[in-house]
LUMSE-939153 format. One line per field, with one value per residue: residue number from 1; chain; x, y, z of N, C-alpha, C in turn. Coordinates in Angstrom, 3 decimals, padded with zeros to 6 digits, always signed. Example, Ala and Ser with C-alpha at 12.3 -4.5 7.8 and 13.67 -1.06 7.14 Angstrom:
BEGIN
pos: c(1,2)
unit: c(A,A)
n_px: c(+013.190,+012.850)
n_py: c(-005.690,-002.250)
n_pz: c(+007.800,+007.080)
ca_px: c(+012.300,+013.670)
ca_py: c(-004.500,-001.060)
ca_pz: c(+007.800,+007.140)
c_px: c(+013.200,+012.900)
c_py: c(-003.300,+000.030)
c_pz: c(+007.800,+007.870)
***
This chain:
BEGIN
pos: c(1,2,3,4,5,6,7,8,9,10,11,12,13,14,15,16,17,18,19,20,21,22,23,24,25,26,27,28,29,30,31,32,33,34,35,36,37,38,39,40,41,42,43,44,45,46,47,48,49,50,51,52,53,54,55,56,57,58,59,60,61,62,63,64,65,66,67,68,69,70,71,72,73,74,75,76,77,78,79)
unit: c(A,A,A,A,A,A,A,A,A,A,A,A,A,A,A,A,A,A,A,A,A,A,A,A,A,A,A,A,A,A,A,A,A,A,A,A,A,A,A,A,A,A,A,A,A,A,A,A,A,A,A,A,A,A,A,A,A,A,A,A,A,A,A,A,A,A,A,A,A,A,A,A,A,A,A,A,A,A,A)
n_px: c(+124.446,+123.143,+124.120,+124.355,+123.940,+126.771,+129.367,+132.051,+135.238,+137.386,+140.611,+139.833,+136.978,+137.177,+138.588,+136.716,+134.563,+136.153,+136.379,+133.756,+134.120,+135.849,+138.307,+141.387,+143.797,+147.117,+150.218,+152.159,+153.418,+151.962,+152.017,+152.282,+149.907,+148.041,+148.136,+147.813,+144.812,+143.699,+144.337,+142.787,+140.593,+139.921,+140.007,+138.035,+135.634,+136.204,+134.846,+132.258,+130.967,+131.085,+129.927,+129.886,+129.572,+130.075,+132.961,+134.112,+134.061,+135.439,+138.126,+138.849,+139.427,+141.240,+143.654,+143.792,+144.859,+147.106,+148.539,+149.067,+150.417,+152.592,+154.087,+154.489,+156.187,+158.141,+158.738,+159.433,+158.433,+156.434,+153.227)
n_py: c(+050.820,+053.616,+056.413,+059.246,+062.537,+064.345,+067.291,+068.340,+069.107,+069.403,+067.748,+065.746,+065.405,+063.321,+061.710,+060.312,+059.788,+057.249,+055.960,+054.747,+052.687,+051.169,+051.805,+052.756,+055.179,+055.281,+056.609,+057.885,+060.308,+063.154,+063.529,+061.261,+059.560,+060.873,+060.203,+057.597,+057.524,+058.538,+056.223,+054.031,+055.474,+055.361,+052.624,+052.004,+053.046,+052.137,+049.004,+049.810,+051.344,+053.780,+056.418,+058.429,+061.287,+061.491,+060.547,+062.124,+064.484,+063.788,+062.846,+065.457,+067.413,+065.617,+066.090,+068.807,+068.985,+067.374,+068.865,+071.483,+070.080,+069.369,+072.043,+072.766,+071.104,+071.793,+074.428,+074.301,+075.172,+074.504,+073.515)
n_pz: c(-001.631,-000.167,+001.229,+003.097,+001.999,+002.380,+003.931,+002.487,+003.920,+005.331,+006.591,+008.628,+008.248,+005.854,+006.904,+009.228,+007.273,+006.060,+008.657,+009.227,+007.901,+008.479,+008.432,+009.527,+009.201,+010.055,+009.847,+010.847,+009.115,+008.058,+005.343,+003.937,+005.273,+004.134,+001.487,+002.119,+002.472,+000.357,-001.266,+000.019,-000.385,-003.042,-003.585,-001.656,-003.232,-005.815,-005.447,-004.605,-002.496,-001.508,-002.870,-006.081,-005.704,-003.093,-003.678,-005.128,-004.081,-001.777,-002.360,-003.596,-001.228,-000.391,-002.173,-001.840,+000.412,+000.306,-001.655,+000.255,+002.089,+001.223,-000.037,+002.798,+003.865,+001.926,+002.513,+005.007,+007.208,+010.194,+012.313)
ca_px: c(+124.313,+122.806,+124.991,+123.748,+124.734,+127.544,+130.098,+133.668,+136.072,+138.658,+141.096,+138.772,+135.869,+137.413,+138.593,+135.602,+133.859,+136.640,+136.127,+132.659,+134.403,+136.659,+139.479,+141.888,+145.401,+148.233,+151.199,+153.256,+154.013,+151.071,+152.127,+151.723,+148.854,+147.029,+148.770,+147.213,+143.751,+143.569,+144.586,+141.532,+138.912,+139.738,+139.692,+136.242,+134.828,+135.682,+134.179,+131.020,+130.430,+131.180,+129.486,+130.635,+129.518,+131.093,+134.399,+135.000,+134.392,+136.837,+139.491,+139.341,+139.997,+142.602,+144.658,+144.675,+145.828,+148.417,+149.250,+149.296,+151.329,+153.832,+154.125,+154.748,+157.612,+158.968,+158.960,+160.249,+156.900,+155.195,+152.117)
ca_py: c(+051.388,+054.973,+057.326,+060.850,+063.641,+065.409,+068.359,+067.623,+070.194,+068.954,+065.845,+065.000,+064.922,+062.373,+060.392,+060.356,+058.531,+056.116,+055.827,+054.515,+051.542,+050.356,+052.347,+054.133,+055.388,+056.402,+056.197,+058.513,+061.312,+063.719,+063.696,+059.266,+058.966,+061.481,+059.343,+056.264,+058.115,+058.664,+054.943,+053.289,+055.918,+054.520,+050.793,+051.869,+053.419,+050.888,+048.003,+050.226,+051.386,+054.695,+056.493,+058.795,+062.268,+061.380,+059.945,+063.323,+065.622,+063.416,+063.249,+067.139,+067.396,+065.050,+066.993,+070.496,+068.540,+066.586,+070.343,+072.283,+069.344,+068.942,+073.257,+072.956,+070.486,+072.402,+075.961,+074.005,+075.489,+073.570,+073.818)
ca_pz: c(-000.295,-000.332,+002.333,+003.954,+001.599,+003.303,+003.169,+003.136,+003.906,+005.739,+006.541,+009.949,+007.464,+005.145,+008.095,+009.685,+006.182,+006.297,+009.862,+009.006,+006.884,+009.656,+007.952,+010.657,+009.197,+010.449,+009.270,+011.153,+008.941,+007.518,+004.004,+003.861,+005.861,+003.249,+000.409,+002.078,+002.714,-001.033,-001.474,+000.711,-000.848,-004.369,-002.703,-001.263,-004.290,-006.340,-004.384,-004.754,-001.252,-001.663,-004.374,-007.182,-005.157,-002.383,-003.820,-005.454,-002.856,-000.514,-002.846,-003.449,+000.054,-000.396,-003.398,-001.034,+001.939,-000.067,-001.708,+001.552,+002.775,+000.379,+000.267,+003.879,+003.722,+001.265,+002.855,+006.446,+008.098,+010.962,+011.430)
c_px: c(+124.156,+123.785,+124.671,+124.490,+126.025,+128.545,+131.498,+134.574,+137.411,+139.153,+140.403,+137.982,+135.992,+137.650,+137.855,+134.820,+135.110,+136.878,+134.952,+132.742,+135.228,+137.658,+139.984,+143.409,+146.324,+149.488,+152.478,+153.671,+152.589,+150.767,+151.531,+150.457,+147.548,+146.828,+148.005,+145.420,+143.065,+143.390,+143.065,+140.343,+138.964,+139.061,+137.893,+135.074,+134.524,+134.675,+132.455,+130.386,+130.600,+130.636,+129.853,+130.741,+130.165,+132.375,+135.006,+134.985,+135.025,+137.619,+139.807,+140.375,+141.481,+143.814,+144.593,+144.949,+147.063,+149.605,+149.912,+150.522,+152.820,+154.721,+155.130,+156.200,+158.361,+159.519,+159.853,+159.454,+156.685,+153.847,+151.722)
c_py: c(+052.898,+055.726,+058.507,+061.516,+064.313,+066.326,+067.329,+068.959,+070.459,+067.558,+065.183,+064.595,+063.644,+061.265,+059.863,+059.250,+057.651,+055.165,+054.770,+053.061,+051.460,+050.832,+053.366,+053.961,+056.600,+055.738,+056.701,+059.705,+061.766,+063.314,+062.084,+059.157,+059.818,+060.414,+058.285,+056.593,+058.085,+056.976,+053.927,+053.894,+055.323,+053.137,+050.859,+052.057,+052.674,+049.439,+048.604,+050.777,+052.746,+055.396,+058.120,+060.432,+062.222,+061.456,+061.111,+064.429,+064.915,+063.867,+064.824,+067.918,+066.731,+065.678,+068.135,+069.834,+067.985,+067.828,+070.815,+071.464,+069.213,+071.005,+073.354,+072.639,+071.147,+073.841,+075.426,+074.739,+074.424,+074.271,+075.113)
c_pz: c(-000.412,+001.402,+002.159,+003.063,+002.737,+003.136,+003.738,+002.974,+004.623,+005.852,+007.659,+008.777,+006.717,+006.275,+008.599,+008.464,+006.251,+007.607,+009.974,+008.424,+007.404,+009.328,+008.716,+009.643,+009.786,+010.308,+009.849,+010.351,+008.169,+006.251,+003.575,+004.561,+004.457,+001.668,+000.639,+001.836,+001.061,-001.753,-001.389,-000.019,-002.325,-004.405,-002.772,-002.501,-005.589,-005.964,-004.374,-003.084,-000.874,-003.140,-005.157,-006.344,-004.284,-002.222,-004.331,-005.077,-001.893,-001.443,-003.534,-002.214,+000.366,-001.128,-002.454,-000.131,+001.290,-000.751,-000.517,+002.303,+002.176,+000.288,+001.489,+004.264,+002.916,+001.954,+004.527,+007.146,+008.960,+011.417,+012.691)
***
């Protein structure tokens, strides 16, 4: 399955392609729903429906959100 080049640069963006593959999460807390987010794009990428450019500009996106997130909790910041 060929898919539209695209940028990824935030956690909408990634949602948005798993959006596309019937994949909504929420989990209730930032930090898990990113955790799961990470989870499904592996799922997808394996399975072949996501392809290799893609899968590693999401999960970039995914590692500074799961940073920034984990940072955050730590310092007792909201947002």
């Amino acid at each position: 399955m060929a898919m539209i080049p695209r940028e990824f640069r935030t956690l909408y963006d990634v949602q948005q392609l798993l959006k596309e593959f019937n994949v909504f999460v929420y989990v209730g807390k930032r930090l898990y729903d990113i955790e799961l987010m990470a989870i499904e794009l592996d799922n997808l990428h394996q399975a072949g429906v996501v392809d290799q450019s893609t899968y590693m500009k999401a999960k970039i996106v995914l590692r500074k959100e799961h940073r920034e997130e984990l940072k955050r909790e730590q310092t007792g910041k909201l947002y």
